[in-house]
TIMARKE-757322 format. One record per residue (C-alpha): x, y, z; residue number from 1. Coordinates in Angstrom, 1 decimal. Layout:
# residues N
[node [X Y Z] NUM];
...
This chain:
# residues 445
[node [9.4 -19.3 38.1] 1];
[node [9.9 -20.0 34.5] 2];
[node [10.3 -17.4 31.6] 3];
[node [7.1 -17.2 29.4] 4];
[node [7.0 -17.8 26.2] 5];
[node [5.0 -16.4 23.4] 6];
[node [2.4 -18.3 21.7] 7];
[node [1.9 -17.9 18.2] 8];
[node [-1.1 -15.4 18.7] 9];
[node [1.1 -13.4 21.3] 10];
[node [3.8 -12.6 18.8] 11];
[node [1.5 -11.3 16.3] 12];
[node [-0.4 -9.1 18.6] 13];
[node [3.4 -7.7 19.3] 14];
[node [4.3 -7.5 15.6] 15];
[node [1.3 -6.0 14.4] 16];
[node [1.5 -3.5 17.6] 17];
[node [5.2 -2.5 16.8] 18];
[node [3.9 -2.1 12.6] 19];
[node [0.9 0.2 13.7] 20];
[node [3.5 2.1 16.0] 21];
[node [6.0 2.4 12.6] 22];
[node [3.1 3.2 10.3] 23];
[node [2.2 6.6 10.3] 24];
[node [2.0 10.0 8.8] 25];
[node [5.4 9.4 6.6] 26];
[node [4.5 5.7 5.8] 27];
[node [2.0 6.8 4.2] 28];
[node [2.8 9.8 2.0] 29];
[node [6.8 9.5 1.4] 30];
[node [6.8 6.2 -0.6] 31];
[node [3.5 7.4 -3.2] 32];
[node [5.7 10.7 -3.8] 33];
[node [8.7 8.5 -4.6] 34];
[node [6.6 6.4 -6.7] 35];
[node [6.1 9.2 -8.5] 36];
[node [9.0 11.3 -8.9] 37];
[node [10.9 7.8 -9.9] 38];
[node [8.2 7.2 -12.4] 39];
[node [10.1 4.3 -15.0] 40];
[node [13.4 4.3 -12.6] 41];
[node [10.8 3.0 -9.5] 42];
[node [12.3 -0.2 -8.7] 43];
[node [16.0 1.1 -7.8] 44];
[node [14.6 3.5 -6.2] 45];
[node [12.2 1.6 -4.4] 46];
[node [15.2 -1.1 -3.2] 47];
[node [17.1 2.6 -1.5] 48];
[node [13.7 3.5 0.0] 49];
[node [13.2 0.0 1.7] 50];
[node [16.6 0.1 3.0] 51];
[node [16.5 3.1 4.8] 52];
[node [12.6 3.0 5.4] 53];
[node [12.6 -0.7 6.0] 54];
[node [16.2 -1.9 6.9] 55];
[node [17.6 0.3 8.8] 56];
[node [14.7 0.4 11.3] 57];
[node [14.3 -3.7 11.6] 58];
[node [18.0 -3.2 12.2] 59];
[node [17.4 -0.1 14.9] 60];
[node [15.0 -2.9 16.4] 61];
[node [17.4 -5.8 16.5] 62];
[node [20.2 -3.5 18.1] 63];
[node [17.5 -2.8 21.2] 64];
[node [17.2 -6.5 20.8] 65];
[node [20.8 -7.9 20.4] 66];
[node [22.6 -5.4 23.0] 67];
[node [19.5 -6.2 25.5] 68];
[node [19.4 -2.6 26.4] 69];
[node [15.9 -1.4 27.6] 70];
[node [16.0 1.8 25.0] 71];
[node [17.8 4.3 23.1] 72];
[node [19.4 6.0 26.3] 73];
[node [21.3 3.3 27.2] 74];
[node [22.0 2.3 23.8] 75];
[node [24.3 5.7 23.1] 76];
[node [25.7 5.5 26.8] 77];
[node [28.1 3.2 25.1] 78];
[node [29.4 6.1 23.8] 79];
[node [29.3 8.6 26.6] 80];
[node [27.0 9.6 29.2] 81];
[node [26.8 13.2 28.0] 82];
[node [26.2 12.2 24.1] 83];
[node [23.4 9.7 25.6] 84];
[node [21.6 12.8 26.9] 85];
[node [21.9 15.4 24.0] 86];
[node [21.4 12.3 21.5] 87];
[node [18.3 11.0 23.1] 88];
[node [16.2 14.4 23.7] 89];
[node [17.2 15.6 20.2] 90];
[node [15.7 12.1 18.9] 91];
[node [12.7 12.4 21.1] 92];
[node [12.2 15.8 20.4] 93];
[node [12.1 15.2 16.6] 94];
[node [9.9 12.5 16.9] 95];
[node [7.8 13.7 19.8] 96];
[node [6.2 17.3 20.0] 97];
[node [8.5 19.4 17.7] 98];
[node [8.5 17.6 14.1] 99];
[node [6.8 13.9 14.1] 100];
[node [3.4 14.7 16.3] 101];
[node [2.8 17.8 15.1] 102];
[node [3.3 16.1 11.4] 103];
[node [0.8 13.5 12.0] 104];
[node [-2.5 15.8 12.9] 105];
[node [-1.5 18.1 10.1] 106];
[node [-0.9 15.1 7.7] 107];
[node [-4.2 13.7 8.6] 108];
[node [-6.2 16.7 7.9] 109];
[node [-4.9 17.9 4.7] 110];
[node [-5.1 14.2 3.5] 111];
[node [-8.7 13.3 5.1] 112];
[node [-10.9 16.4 5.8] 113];
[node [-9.9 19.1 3.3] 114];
[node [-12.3 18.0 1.2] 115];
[node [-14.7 18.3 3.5] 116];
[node [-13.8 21.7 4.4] 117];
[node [-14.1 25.1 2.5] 118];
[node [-10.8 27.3 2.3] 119];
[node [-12.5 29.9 4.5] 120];
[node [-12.9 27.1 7.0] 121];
[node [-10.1 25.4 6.9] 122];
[node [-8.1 27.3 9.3] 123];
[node [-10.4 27.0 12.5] 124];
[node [-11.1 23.4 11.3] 125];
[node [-7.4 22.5 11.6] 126];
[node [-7.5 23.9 15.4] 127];
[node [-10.5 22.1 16.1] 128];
[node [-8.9 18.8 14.1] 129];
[node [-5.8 19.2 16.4] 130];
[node [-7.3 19.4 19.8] 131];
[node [-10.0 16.4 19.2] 132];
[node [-7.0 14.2 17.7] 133];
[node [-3.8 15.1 20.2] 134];
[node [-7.0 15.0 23.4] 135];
[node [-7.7 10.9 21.9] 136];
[node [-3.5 10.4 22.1] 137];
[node [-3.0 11.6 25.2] 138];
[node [-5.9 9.7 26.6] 139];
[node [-5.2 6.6 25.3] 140];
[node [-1.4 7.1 26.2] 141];
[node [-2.5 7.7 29.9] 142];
[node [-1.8 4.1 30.2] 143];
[node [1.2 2.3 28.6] 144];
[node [0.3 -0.9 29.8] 145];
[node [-3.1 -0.9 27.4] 146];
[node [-0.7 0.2 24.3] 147];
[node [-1.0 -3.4 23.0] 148];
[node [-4.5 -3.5 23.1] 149];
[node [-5.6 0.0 21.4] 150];
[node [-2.9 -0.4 18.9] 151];
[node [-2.1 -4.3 18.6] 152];
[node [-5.5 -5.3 18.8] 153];
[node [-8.0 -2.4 17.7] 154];
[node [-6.6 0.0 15.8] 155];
[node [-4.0 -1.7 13.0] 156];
[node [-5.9 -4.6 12.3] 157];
[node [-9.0 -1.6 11.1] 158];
[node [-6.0 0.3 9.5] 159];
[node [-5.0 -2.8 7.4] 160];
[node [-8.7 -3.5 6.2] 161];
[node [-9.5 0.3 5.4] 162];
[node [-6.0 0.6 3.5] 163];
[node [-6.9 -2.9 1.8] 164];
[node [-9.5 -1.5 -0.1] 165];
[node [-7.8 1.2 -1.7] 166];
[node [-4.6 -0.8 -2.4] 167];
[node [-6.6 -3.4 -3.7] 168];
[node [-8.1 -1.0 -6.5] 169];
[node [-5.0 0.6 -7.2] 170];
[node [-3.5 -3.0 -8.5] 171];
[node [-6.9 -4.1 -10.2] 172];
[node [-7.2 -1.0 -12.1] 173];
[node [-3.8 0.8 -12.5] 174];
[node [-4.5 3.9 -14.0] 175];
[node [-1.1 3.7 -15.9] 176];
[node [2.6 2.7 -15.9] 177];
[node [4.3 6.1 -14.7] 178];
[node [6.5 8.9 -16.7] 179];
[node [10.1 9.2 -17.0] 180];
[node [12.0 9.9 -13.5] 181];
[node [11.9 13.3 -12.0] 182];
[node [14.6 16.0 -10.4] 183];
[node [17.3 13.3 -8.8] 184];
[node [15.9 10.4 -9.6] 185];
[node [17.0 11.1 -13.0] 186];
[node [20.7 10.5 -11.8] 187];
[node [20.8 8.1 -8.9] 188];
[node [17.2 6.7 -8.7] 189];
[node [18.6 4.2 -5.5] 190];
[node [20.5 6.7 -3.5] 191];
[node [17.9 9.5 -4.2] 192];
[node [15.4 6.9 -3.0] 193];
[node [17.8 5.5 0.1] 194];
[node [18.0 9.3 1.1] 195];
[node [14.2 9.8 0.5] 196];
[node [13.8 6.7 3.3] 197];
[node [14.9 9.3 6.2] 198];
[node [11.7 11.6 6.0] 199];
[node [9.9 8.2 7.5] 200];
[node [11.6 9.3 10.5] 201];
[node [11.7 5.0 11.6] 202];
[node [15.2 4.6 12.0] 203];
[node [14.4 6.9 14.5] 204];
[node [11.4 5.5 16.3] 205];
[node [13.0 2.0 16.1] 206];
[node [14.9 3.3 18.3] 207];
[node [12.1 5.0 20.3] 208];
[node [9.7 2.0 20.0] 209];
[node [12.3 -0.3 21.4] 210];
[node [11.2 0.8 25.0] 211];
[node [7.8 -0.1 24.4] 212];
[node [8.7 -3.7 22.7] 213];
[node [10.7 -4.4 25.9] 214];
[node [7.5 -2.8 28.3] 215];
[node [4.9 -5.0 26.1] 216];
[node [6.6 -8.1 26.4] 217];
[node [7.4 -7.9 30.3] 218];
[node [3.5 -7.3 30.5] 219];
[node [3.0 -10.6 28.8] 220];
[node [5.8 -12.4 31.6] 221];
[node [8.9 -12.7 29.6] 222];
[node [11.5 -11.3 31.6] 223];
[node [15.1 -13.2 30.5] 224];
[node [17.4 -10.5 28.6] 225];
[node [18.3 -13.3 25.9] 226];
[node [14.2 -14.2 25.7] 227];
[node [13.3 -10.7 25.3] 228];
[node [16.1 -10.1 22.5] 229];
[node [15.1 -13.0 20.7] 230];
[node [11.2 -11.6 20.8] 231];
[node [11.6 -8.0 20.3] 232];
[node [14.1 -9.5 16.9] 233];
[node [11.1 -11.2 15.9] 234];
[node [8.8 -8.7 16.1] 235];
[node [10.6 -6.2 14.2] 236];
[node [10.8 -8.8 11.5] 237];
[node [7.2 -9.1 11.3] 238];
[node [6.5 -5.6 11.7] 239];
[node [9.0 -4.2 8.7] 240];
[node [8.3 -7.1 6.3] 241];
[node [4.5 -6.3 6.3] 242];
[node [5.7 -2.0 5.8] 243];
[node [7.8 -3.2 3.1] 244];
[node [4.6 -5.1 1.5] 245];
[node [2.8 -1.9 1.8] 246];
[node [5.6 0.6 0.8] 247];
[node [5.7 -1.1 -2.5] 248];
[node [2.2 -1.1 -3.1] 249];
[node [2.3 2.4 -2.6] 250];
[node [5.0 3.5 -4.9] 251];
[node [3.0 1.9 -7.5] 252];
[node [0.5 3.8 -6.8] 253];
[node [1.8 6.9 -6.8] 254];
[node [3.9 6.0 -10.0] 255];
[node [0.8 4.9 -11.8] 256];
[node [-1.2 8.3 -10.8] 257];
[node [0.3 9.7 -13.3] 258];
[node [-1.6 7.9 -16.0] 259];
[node [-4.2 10.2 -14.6] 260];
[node [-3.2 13.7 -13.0] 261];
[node [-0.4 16.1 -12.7] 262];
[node [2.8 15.6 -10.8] 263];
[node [1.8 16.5 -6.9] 264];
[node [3.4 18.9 -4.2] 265];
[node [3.0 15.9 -1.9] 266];
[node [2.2 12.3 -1.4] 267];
[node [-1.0 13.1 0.2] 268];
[node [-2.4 15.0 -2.9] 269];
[node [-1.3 12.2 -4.8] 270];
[node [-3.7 10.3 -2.4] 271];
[node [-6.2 12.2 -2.4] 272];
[node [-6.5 12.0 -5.9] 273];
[node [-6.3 8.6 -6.4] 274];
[node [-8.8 7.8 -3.5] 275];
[node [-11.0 10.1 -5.6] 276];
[node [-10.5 8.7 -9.1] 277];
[node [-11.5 5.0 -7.9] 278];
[node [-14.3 5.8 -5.4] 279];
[node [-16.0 9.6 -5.6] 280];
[node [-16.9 11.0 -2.6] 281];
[node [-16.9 7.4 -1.2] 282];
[node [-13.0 7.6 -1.8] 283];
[node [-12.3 11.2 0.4] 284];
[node [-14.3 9.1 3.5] 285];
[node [-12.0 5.9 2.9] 286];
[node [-9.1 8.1 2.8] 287];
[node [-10.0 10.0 5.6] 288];
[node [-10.7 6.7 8.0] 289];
[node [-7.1 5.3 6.6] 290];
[node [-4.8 8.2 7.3] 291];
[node [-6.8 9.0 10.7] 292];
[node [-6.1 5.7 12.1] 293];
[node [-2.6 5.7 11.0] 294];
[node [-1.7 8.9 12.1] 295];
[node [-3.7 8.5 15.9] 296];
[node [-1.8 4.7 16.6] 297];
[node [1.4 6.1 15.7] 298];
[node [0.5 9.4 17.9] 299];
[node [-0.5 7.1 21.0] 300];
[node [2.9 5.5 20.3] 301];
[node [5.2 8.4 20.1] 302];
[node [3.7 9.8 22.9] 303];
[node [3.9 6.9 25.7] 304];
[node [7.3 6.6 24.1] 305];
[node [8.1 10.6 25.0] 306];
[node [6.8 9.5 28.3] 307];
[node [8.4 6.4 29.3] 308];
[node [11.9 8.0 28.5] 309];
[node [11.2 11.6 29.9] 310];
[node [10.8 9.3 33.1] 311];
[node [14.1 7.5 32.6] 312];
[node [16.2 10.4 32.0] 313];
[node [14.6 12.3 35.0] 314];
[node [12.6 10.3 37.5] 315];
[node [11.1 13.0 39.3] 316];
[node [9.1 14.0 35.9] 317];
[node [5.8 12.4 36.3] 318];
[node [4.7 10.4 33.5] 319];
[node [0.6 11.9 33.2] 320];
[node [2.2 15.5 33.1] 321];
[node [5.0 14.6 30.4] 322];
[node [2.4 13.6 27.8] 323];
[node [0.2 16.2 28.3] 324];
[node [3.2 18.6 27.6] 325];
[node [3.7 15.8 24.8] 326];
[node [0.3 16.5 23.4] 327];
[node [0.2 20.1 24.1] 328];
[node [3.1 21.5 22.1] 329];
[node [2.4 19.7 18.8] 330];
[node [-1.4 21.0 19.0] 331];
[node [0.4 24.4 18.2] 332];
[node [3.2 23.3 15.3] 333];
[node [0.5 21.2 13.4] 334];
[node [-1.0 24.2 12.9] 335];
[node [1.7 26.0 10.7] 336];
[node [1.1 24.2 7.5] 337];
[node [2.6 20.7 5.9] 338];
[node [4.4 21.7 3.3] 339];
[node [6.3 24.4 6.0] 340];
[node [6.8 21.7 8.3] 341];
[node [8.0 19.2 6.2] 342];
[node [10.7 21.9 4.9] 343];
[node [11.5 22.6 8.7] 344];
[node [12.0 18.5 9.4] 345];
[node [13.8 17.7 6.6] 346];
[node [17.5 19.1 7.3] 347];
[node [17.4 18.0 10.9] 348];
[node [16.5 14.6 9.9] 349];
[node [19.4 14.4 7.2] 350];
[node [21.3 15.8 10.2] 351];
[node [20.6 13.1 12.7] 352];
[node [20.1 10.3 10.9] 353];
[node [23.6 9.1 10.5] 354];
[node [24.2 9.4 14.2] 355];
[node [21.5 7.1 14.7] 356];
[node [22.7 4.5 11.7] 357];
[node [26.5 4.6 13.0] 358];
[node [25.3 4.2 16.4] 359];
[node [22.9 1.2 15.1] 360];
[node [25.5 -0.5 13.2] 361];
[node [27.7 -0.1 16.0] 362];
[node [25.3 -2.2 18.3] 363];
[node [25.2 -4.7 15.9] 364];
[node [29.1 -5.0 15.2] 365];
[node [30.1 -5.3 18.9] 366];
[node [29.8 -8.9 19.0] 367];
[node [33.1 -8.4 16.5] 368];
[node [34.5 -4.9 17.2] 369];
[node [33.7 -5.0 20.8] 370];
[node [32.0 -2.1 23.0] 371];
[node [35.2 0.1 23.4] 372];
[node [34.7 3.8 24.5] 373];
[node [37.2 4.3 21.5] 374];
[node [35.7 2.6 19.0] 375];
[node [32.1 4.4 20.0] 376];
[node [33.9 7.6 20.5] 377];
[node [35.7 8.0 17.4] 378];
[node [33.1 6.7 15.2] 379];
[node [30.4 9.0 16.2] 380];
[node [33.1 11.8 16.6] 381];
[node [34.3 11.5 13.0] 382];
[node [30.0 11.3 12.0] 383];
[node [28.8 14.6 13.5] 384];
[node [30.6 17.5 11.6] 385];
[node [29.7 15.6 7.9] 386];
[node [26.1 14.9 9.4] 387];
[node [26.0 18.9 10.2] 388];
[node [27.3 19.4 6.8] 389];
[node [24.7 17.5 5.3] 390];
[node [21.6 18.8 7.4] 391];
[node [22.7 22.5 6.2] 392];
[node [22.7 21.4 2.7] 393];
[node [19.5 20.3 2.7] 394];
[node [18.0 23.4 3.7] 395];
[node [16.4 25.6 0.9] 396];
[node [19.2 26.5 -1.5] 397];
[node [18.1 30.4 -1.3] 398];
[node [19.4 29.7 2.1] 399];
[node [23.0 29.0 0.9] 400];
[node [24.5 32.2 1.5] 401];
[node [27.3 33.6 4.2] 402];
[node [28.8 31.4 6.5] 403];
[node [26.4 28.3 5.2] 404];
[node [27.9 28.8 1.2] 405];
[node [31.3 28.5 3.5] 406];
[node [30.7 25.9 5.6] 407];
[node [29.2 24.0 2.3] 408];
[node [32.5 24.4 0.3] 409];
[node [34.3 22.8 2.7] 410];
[node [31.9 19.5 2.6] 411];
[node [32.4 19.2 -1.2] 412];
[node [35.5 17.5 -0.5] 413];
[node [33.4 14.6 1.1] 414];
[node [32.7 11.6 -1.3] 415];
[node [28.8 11.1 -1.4] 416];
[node [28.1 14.8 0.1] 417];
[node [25.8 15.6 -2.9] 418];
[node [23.6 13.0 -2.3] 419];
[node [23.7 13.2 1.6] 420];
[node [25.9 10.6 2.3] 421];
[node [29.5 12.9 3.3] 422];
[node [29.1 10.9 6.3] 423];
[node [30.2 7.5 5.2] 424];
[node [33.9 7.7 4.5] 425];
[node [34.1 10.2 7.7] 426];
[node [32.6 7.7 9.6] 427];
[node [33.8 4.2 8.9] 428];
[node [37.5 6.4 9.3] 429];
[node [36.8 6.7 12.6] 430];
[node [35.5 2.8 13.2] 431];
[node [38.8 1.9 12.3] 432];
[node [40.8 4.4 14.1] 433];
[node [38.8 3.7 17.3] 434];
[node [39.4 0.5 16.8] 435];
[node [43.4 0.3 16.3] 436];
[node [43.6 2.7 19.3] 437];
[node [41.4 0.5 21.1] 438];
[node [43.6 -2.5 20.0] 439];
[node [46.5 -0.6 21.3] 440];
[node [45.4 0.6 24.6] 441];
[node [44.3 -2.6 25.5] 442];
[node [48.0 -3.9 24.2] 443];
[node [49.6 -1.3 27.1] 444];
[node [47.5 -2.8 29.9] 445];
């Protein structure tokens, strides 16, 4: 029996599937607020932001790809079995029920119904919001198999038309050319965007969203490691040169809403406001369908993905009672408030994120470094203390007392700790050094 191969049609159905997947809560909020916090210094700032929001996940794709490993677990066994565990249900967990999930119902309220709602209301309307849109997820998660058709097929091609509309205003009528930068933009415009990039959380799901790439294409009968490398490759392409399309569009737009209102909390004021200024009341309903059908496709998404590797790490879980856990525990942390939980996520993701880019890069370098223990070892060894570092500096700076004012003093002496980046020099320390050793054991044998 011969390998399939994709028609033209079937890679972008898998494209637009692993985009709508990507696209979500964050995609849609994190690059307006940059847009306006940059304000004149937007395009450096814009270049850090694609990077990390854009880069670094097409790259988190072609490692899945390139290394033809079937997901993230497998991916970090390459540096132990018991990092592969701790690495991949602290991933998951981010971006399943604790911080991601719970992020896109809460998003997608504030954003689309609050103007709808009356402040009295607006509590009990959240709980309601959250049990119609995680019950939707979970059942169109029941089956993984279908995932190309309610996202591929339905669901981002009506995301892209709804979103068209309001883009389309925003560059007709720009409703002005920005402000000077804000905060750290000021300073370092790229690395305060590049940093900014994490809170998409897609590094991360590219990662996740490998599984399902792999999954989607053996539904459609391609089943040779190299054929489904080359595919998955070509899907991330697709997928993060049409987010990096739309992540420029909306900087501009939040840059440009300044023309117009006050500097925001959020992106998703900024949003709001702008889906207002162009539209009326007509605006709030088009904003509402957009970040609805964002947040739900990404939620289906994040949720088979939960359950596909939930099963892989412990086969006797069943996959129908995983998601509903999956579904169930966010229900209860979307309720807590955005800007809370977006304060809650954001030292955890400046934590982890540089295990997942070192481990990324990694992949991607074993064709020249090899796939030594050593190598893997000491890299990721070298990463974790400076990535711990980092995370507890971007916690609230009230918080920077006791041990944490301690335990900060000490990552001062890291080039790039500042800006989040102590990690680098730590890390590419240890590439070498795992390396040389590597080199040298193998010299003994």
């Amino acid at each position: 029996m011969t390998d399939h191969h994709l028609t033209r049609r079937e890679r972008l159905f898998i494209g637009t599937m692993l985009f709508g997947l990507f696209f979500g809560a964050g995609n849609l909020i994190f690059p307006v607020f940059v847009g306006q916090e940059a304000g004149h210094e937007l395009w450096p700032a814009l270049i850090g932001f694609l990077v990390s929001g854009v880069g670094l996940p097409l790259l988190g794709v072609a490692a899945i790809g390139i290394t033809k490993v079937d997901g993230v677990f497998e991916l970090a066994q390459k540096v132990n079995r018991p990092f592969a565990y701790g690495f991949t249900i602290l991933l998951y967990l981010c971006i399943g029920p604790l911080f991601a999930l719970p992020r896109l119902a809460s998003i997608s309220f504030e954003i689309g119904l609050t103007p709808f709602v009356t402040a009295s209301r607006a509590t009990p309307a959240l709980w309601g919001y959250s049990v119609l849109f995680f019950a939707v997820a979970w059942w169109l998660a029941r089956k993984p198999g279908k995932i190309m058709v309610y996202v591929g097929k339905v669901l981002t091609p009506a995301f892209l038309v709804v979103l068209a509309v309001l883009l389309g205003a925003a560059v007709l009528a720009p409703m002005g050319n920005g402000q000077a930068a804000h905060g750290a933009y000021q300073a370092a415009p790229l690395v305060t965007g590049f940093t900014a990039g994490y809170s998409t959380m897609d590094a991360l799901a590219a990662l996740a969203f490998g599984i399902i790439v792999v999954n989607a294409l053996r539904e459609l009968g391609v089943t040779k490691p190299t054929q489904i490398a080359k595919d998955t490759v070509s899907a991330g392409v697709l997928a993060v040169a049409l987010m990096g399309v739309i992540y420029a569009l909306l900087a501009v737009l939040g840059r440009n809403a300044l023309g117009t209102y006050g500097r925001a909390a959020n992106g998703g004021v900024i949003l709001a406001n702008v889906a207002h200024a162009y539209f009326g009341q007509f605006g709030n309903a088009l904003l509402a369908v957009i970040v609805i059908i964002a947040c739900l496709k990404t939620a289906i998404g994040l949720i088979t993905a939960f359950g596909d590797t939930a099963q892989e790490l412990f086969p006797a879980l069943p996959y129908q009672g995983v998601i509903f856990v999956a579904a169930l525990i966010p229900l209860v942390f979307a309720n807590i408030g955005l800007d809370r939980l977006l304060l809650l996520t954001t030292p955890v993701l400046v934590a982890l994120y540089p295990l997942a880019i070192v481990l990324i890069l990694l992949a991607l370098a074993s064709p020249w470094l090899g796939q030594s223990k050593w190598v893997f070892n000491t890299a990721i060894g070298f990463t974790v203390i400076p990535a711990l570092l980092d995370g507890l500096n971007a916690i609230p700076a009230s918080l920077h007392t006791g041990w944490v004012k301690q335990a900060l003093s000490w990552g001062h002496w890291l080039p790039g700790f500042s800006v989040s980046l102590g990690w680098i020099v730590p890390a590419v320390v240890g590439v070498v050094l795992g390396w040389l050793i590597g080199r040298w054991r193998q010299a003994q044998h």
